[in-house]
C-alpha positions as CSV (number, residue, x, y, z in Angstrom):
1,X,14.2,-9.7,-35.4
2,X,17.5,-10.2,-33.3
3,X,17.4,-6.5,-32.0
4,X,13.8,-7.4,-30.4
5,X,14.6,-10.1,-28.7
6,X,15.7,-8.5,-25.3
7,X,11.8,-7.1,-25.4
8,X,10.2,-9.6,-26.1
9,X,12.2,-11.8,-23.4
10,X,11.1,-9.3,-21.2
11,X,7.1,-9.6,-22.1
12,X,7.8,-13.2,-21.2
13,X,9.7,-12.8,-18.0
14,X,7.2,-10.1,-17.0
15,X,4.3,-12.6,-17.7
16,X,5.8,-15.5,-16.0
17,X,6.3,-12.8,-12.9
18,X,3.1,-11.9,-12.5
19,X,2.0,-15.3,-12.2
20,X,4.1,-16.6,-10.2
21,X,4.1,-13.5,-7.8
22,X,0.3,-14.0,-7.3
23,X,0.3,-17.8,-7.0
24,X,2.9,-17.3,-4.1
25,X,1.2,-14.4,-2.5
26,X,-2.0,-16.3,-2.2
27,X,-0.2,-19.2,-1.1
28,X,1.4,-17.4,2.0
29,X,-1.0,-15.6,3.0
30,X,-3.6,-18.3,2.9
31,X,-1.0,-20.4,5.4
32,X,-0.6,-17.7,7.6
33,X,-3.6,-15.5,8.0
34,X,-6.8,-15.9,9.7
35,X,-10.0,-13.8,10.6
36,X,-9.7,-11.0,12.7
37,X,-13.0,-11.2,15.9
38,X,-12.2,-8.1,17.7
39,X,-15.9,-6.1,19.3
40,X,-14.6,-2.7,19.2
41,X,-13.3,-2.8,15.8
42,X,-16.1,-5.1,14.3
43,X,-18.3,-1.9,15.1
44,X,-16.0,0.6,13.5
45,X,-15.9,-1.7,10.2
46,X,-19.9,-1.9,10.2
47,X,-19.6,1.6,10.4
48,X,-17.2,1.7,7.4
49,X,-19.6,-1.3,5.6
50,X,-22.9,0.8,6.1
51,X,-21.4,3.9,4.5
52,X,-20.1,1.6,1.4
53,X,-23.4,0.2,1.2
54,X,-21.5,-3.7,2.0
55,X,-22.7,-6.2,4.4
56,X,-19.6,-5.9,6.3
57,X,-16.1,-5.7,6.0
58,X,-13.8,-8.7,6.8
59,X,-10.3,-8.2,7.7
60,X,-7.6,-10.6,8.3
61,X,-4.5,-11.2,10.6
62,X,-1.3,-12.0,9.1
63,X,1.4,-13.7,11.7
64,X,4.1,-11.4,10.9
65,X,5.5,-9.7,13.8
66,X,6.5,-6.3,11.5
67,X,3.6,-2.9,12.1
68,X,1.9,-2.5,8.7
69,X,-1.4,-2.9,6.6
70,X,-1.9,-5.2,3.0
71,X,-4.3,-5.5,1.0
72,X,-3.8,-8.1,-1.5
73,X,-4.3,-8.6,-5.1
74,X,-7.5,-10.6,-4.7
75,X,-9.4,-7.8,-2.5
76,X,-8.4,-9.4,1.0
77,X,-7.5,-6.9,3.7
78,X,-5.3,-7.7,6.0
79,X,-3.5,-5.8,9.5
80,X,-0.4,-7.9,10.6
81,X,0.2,-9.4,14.2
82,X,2.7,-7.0,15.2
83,X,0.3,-3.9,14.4
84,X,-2.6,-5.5,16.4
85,X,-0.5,-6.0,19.0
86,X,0.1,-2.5,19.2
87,X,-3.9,-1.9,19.4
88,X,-3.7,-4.2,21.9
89,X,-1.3,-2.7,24.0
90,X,-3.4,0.8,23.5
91,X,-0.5,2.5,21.7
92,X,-3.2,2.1,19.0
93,X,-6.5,3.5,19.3
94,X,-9.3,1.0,17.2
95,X,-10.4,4.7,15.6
96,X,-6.5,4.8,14.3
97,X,-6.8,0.8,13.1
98,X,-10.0,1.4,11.3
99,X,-7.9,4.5,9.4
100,X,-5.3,1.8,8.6
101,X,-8.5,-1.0,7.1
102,X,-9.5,2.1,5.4
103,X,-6.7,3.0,3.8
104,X,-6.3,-0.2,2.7
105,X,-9.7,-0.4,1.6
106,X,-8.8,2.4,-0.7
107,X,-5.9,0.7,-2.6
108,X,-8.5,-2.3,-3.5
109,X,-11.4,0.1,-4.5
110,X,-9.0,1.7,-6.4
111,X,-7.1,-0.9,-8.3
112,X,-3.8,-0.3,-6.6
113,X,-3.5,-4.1,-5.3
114,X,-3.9,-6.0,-8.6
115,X,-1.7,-2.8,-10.3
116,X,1.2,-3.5,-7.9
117,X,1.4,-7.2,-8.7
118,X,1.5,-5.8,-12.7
119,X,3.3,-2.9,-11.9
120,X,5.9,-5.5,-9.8
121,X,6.5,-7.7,-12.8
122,X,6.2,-4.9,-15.1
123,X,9.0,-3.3,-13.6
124,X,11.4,-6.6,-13.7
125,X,10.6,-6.9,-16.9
126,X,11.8,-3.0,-17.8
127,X,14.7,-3.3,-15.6
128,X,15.8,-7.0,-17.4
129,X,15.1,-5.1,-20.6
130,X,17.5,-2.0,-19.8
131,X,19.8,-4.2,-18.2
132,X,20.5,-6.1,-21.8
133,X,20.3,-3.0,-23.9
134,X,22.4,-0.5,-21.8
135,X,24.5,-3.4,-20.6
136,X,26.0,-3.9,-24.1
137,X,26.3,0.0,-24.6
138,X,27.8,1.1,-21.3
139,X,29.5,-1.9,-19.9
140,X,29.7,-1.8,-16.3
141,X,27.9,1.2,-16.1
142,X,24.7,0.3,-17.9
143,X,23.7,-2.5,-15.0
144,X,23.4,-0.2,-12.0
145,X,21.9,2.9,-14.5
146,X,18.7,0.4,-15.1
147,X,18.9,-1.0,-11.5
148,X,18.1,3.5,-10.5
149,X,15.9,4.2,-13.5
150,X,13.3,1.1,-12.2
151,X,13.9,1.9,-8.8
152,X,12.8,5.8,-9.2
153,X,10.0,4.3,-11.3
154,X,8.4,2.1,-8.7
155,X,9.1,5.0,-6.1
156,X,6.7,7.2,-8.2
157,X,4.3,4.6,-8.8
158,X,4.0,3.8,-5.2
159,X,4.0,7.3,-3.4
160,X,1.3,8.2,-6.1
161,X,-1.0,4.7,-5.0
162,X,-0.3,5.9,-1.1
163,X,-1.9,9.8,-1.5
164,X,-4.7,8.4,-3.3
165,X,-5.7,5.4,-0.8
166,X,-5.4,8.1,2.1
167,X,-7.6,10.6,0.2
168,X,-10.1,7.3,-0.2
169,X,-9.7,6.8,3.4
170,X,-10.2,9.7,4.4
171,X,-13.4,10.0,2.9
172,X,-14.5,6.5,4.0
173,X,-13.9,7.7,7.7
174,X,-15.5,11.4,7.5
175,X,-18.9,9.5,6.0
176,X,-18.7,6.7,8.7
177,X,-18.7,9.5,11.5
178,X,-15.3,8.1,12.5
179,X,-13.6,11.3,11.2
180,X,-9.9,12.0,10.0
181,X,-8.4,12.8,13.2
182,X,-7.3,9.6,14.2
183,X,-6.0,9.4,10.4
184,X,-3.8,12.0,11.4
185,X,-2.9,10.9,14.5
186,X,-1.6,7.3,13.8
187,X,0.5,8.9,10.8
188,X,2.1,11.2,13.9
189,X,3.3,8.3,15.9
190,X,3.1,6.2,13.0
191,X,7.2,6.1,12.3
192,X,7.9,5.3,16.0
193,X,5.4,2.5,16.0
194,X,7.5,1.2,12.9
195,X,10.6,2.1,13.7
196,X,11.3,3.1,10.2
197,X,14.5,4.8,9.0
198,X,13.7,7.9,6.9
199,X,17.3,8.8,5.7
200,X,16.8,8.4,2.2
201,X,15.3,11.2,-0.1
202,X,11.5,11.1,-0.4
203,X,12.1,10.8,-3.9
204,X,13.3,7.5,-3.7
205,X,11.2,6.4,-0.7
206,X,8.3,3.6,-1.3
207,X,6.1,6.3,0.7
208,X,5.4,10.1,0.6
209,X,6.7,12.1,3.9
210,X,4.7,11.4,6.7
211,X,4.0,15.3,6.9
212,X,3.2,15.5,3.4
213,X,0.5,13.1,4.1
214,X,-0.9,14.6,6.9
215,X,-1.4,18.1,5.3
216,X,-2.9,16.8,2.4
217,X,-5.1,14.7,5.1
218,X,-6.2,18.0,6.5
219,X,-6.7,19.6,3.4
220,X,-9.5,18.2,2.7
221,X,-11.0,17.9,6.6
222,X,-10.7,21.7,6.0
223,X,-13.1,21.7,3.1
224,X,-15.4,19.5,4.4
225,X,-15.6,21.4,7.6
226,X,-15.8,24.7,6.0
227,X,-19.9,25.6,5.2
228,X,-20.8,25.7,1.5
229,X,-22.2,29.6,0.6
């Protein structure tokens, strides 16, 4: 029973995780977020509602000052200050922000926001697991071996979530009329708008290559663009 017990403490941690993760997700988001009433991209979204057969789409603004997207666990969608400040500025087009609500619109159609919370705590709970077990086998060692093997994990898991939500998105845009070219166009100026460093190996990197997305982007423009015989 003994030799279980770094498992099983891990089900628990990974449980208690989860929870808590979600509850404090919720809770900051709630404080800090409100609706987003812009024209311009209200009529891109009903666009992107018509085609999904919804009402409408509602999207949020979280007061963070760093350029991203989020969609979050409970199907909320949500583009932060700093990245609206950029549309505002023009360095965004509304075409290139409604890629962004689409892509994010992918990861909730697709599971990948509730899966990331799991996936998060999940992950803790492997790496707590490893770090007891190899910790006693490889002393020293062991600690930092379980620290990479969770790290690679959630690299894989993530850059897998990110090709799939810019497939969805992709879609969504091509049946709304809005096309992919503004898809592909935000991802070109999409690292200076972040500022992002991109030292590290793609393996180990959250998100695929920026140019890896973009051909598989216009991969399938391609096919949709070339006549069916």
């Amino acid at each position: 029973m003994l030799k279980f017990t770094p498992i099983l403490l891990a089900i628990i941690y990974a449980l208690v995780m989860y929870h808590f993760s979600a509850w404090r997700t919720r809770r900051e988001l709630d404080a800090r977020s409100t609706e987003l009433a812009d024209p311009r991209l209200k009529k891109l979204t009903d666009r992107m509602a018509q085609a999904l057969d919804l009402p409408r789409i509602r999207v949020n603004i979280y007061e963070i000052d760093p350029v991203n997207g989020l969609a979050a666990p409970d199907g909320r969608i949500f583009i932060t200050r700093g990245f609206y400040k950029k549309y505002q500025q023009g360095e965004v087009s509304a075409e290139e922000l409604s890629s962004v609500i689409a892509h994010e619109l992918g990861h909730v159609a697709l599971g990948h926001a509730r899966r990331r919370m799991i996936d998060f705590s999940g992950q803790n709970a492997i790496r707590t697991a490893l770090m007891m077990v190899l910790g006693r086998l490889i002393p020293g060692v062991g600690v930092w071996l379980a620290n990479m093997l969770t790290t690679l994990l959630a690299a894989h898991l993530s850059r897998s979530d990110e090709y799939e939500a810019d497939a969805y998105a992709a879609a969504l845009l091509h049946k709304s009329g809005i096309g992919i070219a503004p898809q592909v166009s935000l991802f070109r100026k999409l690292e200076a708008l972040t500022q992002s460093n991109r030292a590290a190996p793609a393996w180990l990197l959250s998100h695929p290559k920026t140019q890896d997305r973009i051909t598989a982007i216009e991969t399938m423009g391609a096919r949709w663009s070339t006549p069916e015989t």
